[in-house]
DOZA-866608 format. One record per residue (C-alpha): residue in three letters; x, y, z; residue number from 1. Coordinates in pm, whole numbers, plus 50000, padded with zeros to 5 digits. Each point is the difference from the previous one (the first is absolute). Last residue first. Layout:
ALA / X / Y / Z / NUM;
...
END
This chain:
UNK / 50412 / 49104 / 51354 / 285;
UNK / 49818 / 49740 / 49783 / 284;
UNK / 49685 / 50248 / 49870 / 283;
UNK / 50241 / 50322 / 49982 / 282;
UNK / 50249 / 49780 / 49746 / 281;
UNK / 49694 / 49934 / 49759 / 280;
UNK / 49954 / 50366 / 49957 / 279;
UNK / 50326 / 50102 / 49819 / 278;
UNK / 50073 / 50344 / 50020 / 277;
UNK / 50064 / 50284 / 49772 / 276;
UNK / 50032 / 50345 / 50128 / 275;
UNK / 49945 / 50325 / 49769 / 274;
UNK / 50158 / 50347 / 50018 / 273;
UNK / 49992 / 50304 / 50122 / 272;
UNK / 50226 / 50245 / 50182 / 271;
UNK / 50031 / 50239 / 50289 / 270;
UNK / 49664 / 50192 / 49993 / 269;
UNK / 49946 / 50313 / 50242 / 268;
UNK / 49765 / 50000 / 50278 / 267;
UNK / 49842 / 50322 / 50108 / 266;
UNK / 49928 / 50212 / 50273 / 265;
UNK / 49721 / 50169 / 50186 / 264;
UNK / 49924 / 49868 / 50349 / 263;
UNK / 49685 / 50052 / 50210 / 262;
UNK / 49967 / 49936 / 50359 / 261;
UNK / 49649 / 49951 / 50121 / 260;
UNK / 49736 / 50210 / 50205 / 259;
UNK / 50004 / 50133 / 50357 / 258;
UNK / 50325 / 50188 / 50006 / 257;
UNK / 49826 / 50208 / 49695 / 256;
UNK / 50312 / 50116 / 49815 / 255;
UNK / 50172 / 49668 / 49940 / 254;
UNK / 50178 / 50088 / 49664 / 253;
UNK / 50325 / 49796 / 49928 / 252;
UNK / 50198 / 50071 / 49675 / 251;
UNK / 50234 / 49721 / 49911 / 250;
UNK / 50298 / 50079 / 49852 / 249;
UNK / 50293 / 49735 / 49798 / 248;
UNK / 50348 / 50087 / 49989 / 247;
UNK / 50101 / 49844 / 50290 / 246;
UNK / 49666 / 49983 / 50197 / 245;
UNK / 49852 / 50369 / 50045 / 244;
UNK / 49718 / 50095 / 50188 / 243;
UNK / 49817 / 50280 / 49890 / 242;
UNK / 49785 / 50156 / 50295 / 241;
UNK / 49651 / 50056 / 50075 / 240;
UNK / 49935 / 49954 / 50395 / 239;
UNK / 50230 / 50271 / 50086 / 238;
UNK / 50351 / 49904 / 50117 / 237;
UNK / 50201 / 49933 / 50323 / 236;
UNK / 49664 / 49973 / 50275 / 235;
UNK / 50081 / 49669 / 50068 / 234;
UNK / 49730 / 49920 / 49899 / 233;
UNK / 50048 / 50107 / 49643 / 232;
UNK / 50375 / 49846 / 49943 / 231;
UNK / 49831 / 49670 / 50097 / 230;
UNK / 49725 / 50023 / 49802 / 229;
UNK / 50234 / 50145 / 49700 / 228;
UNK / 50217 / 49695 / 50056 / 227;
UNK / 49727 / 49731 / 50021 / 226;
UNK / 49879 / 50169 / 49676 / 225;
UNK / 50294 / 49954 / 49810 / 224;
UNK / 50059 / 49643 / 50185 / 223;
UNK / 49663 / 49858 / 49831 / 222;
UNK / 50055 / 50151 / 49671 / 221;
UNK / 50333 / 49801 / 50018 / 220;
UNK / 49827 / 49696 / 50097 / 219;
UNK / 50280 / 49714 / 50015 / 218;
UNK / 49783 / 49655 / 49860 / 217;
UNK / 50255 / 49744 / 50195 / 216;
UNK / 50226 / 50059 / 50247 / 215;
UNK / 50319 / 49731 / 49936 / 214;
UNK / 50236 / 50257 / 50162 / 213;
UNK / 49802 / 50181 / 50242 / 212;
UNK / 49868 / 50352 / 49817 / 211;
UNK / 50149 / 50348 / 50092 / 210;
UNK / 49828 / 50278 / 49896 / 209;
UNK / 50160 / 50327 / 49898 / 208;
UNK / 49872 / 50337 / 49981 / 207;
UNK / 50034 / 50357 / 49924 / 206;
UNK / 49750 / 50309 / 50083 / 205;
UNK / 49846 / 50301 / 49875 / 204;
UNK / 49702 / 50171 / 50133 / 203;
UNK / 50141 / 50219 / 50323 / 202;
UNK / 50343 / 49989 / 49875 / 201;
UNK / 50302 / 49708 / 49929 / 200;
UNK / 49937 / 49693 / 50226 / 199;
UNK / 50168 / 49687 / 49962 / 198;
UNK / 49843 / 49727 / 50080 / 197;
UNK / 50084 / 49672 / 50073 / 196;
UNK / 49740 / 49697 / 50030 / 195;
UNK / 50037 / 49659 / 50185 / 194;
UNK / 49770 / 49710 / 49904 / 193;
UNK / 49773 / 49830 / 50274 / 192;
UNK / 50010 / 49691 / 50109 / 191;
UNK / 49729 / 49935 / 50335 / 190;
UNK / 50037 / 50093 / 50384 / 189;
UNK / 50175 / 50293 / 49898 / 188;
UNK / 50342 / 50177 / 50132 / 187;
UNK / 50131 / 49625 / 49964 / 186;
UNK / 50340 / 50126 / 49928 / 185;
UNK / 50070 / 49734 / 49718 / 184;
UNK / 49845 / 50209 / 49690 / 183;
UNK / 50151 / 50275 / 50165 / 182;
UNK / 50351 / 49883 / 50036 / 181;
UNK / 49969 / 49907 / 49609 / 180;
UNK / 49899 / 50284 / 49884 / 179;
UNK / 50285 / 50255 / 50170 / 178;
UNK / 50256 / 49762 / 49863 / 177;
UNK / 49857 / 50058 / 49653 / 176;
UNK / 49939 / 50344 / 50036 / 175;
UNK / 50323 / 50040 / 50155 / 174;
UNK / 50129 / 50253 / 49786 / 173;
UNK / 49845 / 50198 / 49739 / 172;
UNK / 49751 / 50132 / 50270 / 171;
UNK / 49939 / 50300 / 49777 / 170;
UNK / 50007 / 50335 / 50245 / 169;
UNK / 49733 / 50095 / 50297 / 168;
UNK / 49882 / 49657 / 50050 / 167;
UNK / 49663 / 49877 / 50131 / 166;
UNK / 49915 / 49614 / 50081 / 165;
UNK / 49703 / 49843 / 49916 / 164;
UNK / 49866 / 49649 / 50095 / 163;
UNK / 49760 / 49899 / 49787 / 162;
UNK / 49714 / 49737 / 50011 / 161;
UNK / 49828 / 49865 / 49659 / 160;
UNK / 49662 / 50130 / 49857 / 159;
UNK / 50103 / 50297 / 50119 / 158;
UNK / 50088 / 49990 / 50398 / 157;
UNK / 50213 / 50283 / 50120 / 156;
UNK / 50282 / 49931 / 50273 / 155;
UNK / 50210 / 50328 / 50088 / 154;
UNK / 50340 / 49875 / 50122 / 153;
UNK / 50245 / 50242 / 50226 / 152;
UNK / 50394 / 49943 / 49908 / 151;
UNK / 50180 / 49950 / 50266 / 150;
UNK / 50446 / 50002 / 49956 / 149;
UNK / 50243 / 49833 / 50132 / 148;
UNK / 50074 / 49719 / 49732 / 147;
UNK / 49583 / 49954 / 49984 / 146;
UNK / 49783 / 50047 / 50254 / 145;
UNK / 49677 / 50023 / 49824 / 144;
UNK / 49671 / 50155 / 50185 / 143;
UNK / 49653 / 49919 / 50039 / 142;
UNK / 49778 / 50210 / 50274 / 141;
UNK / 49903 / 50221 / 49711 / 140;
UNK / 50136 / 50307 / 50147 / 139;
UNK / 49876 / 50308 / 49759 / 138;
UNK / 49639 / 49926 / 50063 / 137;
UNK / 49774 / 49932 / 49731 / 136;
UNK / 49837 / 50243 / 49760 / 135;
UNK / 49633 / 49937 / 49945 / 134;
UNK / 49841 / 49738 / 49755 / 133;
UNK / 50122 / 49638 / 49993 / 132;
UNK / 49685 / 49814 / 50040 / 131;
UNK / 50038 / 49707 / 50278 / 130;
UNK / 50231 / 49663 / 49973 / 129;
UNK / 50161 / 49996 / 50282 / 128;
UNK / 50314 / 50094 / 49808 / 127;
UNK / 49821 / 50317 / 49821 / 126;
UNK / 49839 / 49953 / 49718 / 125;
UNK / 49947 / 50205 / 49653 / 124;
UNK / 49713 / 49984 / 49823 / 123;
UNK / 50006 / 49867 / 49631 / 122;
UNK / 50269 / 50045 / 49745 / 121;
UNK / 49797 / 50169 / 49754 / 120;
UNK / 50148 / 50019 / 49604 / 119;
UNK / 50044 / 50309 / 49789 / 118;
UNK / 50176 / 49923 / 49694 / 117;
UNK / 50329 / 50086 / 49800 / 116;
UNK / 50134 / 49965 / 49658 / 115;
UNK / 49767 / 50094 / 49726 / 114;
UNK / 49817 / 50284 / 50247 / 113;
UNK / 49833 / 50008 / 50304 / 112;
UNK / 49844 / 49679 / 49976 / 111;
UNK / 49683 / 49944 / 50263 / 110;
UNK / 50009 / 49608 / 50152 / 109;
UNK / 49717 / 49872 / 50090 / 108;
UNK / 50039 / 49710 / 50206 / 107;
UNK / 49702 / 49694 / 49951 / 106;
UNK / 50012 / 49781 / 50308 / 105;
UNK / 50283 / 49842 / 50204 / 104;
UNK / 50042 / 49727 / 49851 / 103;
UNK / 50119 / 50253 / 49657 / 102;
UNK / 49783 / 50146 / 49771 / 101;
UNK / 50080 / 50246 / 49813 / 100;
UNK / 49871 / 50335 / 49886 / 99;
UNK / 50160 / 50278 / 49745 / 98;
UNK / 49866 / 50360 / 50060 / 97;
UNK / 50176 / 50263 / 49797 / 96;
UNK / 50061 / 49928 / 49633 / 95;
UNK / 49781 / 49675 / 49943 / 94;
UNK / 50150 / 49695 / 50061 / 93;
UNK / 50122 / 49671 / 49738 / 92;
UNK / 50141 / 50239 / 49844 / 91;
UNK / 50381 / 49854 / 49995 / 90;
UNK / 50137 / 50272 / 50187 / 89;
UNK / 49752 / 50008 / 50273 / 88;
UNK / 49980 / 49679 / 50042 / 87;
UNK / 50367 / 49955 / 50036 / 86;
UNK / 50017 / 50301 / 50223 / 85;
UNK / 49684 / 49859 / 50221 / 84;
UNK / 50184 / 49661 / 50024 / 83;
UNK / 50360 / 50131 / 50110 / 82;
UNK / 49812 / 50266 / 50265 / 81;
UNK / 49777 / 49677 / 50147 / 80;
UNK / 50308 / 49760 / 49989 / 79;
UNK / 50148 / 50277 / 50275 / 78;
UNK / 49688 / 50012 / 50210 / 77;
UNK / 49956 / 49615 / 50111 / 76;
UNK / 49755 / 49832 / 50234 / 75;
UNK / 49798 / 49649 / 49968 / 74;
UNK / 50369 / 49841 / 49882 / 73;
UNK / 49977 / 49647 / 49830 / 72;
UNK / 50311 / 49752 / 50098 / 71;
UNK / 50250 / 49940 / 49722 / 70;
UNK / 50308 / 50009 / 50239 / 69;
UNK / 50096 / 50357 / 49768 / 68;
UNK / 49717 / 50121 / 50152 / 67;
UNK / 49623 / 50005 / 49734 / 66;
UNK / 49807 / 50237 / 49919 / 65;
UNK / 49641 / 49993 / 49858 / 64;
UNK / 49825 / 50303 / 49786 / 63;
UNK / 49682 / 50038 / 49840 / 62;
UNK / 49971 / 50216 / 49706 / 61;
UNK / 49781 / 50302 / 49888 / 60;
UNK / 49765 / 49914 / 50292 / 59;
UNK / 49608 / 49901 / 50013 / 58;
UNK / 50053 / 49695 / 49750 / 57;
UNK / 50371 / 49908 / 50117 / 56;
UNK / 50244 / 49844 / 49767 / 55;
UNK / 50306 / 49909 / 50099 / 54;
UNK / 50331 / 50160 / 50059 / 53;
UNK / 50338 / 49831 / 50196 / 52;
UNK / 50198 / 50135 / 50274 / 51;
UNK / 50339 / 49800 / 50044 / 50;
UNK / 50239 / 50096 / 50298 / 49;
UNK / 50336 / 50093 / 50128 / 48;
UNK / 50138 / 49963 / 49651 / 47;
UNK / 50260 / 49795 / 49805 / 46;
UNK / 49969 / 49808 / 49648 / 45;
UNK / 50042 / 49670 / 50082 / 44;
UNK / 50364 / 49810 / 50085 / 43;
UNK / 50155 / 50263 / 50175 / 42;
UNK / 49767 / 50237 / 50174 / 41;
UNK / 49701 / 49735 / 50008 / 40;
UNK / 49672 / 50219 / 49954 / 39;
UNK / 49890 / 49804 / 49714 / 38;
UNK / 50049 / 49653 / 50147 / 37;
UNK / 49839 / 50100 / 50332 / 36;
UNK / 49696 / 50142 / 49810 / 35;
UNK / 49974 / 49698 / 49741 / 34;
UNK / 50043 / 49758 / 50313 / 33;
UNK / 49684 / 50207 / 50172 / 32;
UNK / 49756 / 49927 / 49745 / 31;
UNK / 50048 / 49629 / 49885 / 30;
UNK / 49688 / 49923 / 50173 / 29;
UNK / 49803 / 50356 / 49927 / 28;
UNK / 50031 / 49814 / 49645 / 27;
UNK / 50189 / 50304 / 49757 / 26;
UNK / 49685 / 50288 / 49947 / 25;
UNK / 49836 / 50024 / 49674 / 24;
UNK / 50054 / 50337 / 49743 / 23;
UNK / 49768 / 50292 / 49987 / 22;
UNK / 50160 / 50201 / 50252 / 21;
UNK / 50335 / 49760 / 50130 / 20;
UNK / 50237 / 50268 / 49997 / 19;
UNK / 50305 / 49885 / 50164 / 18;
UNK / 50182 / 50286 / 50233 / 17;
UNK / 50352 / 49892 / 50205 / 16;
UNK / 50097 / 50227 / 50305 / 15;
UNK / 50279 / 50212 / 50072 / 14;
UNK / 50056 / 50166 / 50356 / 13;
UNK / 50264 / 50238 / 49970 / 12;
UNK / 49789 / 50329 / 49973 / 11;
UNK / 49679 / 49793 / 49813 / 10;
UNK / 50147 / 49852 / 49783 / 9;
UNK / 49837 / 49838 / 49643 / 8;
UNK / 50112 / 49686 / 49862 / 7;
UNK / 49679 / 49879 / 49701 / 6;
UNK / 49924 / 49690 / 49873 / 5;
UNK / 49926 / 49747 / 49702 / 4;
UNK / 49927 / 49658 / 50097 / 3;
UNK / 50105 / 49738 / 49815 / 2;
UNK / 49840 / 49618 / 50066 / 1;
END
C-alpha cells in the first residue's frame, strides 16, 4: 500500500499528515504498526506523531492522531495548526472559518492569513486543578536548588503540566542540566515538563520547553501558552503577548481571565513524499 504524506512542524515538534478524504482507511488492526513504522527516526520516515484526515459530514475533515507508540490521542493542538494549513491551502476550506473534528468535538479554527491560524487552548489550570484566572503569588512554595542557586517554579496546567522558570538573559547553558534535575526533583506529585522563559517587555517573551527524552507528541502550542500563563500571573506581562520559540511566534490573547486561551500561529511544511509498505508483514508482527 503507498501512502502519500505530508511533514509539517510545529516550532520543533514535526508531525506526519496523510490525507485519507475520499479514500478508505488501512484495517484499524494493522493501524498502530503503520504509525510506529512511519514515525521511526531511522528506519521510517521520522516524526513525533501521525495525524491523519477523513471525511466528516458536519466538518470539513475529521482528524485522528496518533504518538509515535501508535496509540490514538483524544487531545492535540499542534496536528490541528498542520491540518487547518493543509486544508486551507489545498481548498478543501473556505477562506476564514475551516472546522474539524477531532475526539474532542468539532474545533473551529479562524485563519488569519495563508500561513497562520487562530486556535483555543482551553482554560488554564492551576495545580489543584481549578481555573487559572488572577495573578498568583510571587512565592510558589516550589523551589530548585540547583549548584547554589533557587530558582522559584510557577506550575500551570494546559492540557499537560508545566513547571516554569523565569530568566533575565538566554539560559544557553544548563538548560539541559537544569531539565533534568527538575524532571527528578519531585516538585509535583505527577510528570510535568519544565519551561524557560525569557522575558523581554510587557507583551513579548522567549521560551523553551524541555521534553523527557523518549516524550512523545511535544505540544509546542501547548508550552507557548503555558509560558504566557505563566508570565501573566505572575504579573510579568499583559495577557496578550507574542511568544517566541526559536524562530517561530506564537501570539497569545487571554483577555477575559474567565474565557479560553487563544493562539495564532502557523505550521510550516518540511517535505512530501509517499510511503510504501507491505501489509501482509503488519498481520504476522
Amino acid at each position: 500500500m503507498n501512502l502519500p504524506f505530508y511533514k509539517l512542524r510545529v516550532g520543533k515538534n514535526d508531525t506526519l499528515l496523510v490525507n485519507l478524504m475520499g479514500d478508505a482507511l488501512p484495517d484499524e488492526e494493522i493501524l498502530p504498526f503503520i504509525v510506529r513504522s512511519m514515525c521511526r527516526r531511522h528506519r521510517g520516515i521520522g516524526a513525533n506523531g501521525l495525524a491523519i484526515l477523513l471525511d466528516h459530514p458536519e466538518a470539513g475533515a475529521d482528524l485522528r492522531c496518533f504518538n509515535p507508540r501508535g496509540e490514538e490521542l483524544k487531545s492535540f493542538f499542534d496536528p490541528l495548526l498542520g491540518a487547518a494549513r493543509y486544508l486551507f491551502d489545498s481548498g478543501f476550506a473556505g477562506t476564514r472559518a475551516i472546522t474539524i473534528s477531532t475526539p474532542g468535538g468539532i474545533k473551529s479554527v479562524e485563519a488569519i492569513d495563508s500561513a497562520n491560524f487562530r486556535i483555543s487552548l482551553g482554560k488554564p489550570l492551576d495545580i489543584e486543578g481549578n481555573q487559572l484566572k488572577e495573578m498568583i503569588s510571587r512565592d510558589t512554595g516550589r523551589y530548585l536548588s540547583l549548584d547554589g542557586k533557587t530558582y522559584p517554579v510557577t506550575p500551570v496546567v494546559l492540557g499537560q503540566l508545566f513547571g516554569a522558570l523565569f530568566f533575565n538573559t538566554h539560559p544557553r547553558k544548563g538548560k539541559k542540566k537544569t531539565g533534568r534535575a527538575l524532571a527528578k526533583a519531585g516538585l509535583f506529585a505527577r510528570e510535568f515538563h519544565p519551561l524557560f522563559i525569557q522575558l523581554y517587555s510587557d507583551d513579548d517573551i522567549s521560551f523553551w520547553p524541555w521534553w523527557k527524552k523518549g516524550y512523545g507528541l511535544r505540544e509546542t502550542s501547548l508550552a507557548a501558552g503555558a509560558a504566557a500563563v505563566a508570565a501573566a500571573v505572575r504579573g510579568f506581562t499583559s495577557r496578550s503577548l507574542m511568544t517566541r520559540c526559536g524562530k517561530d511566534d506564537f501570539y497569545i490573547e487571554w483577555k477575559d481571565p474567565e474565557g479560553e486561551l487563544l493562539l495564532t500561529g502557523g505550521a510550516e511544511y518540511v517535505f512530501t513524499g509517499d510511503y510504501y509498505f507491505d501489509e501482509e508483514p503488519f498481520y504476522s508482527e
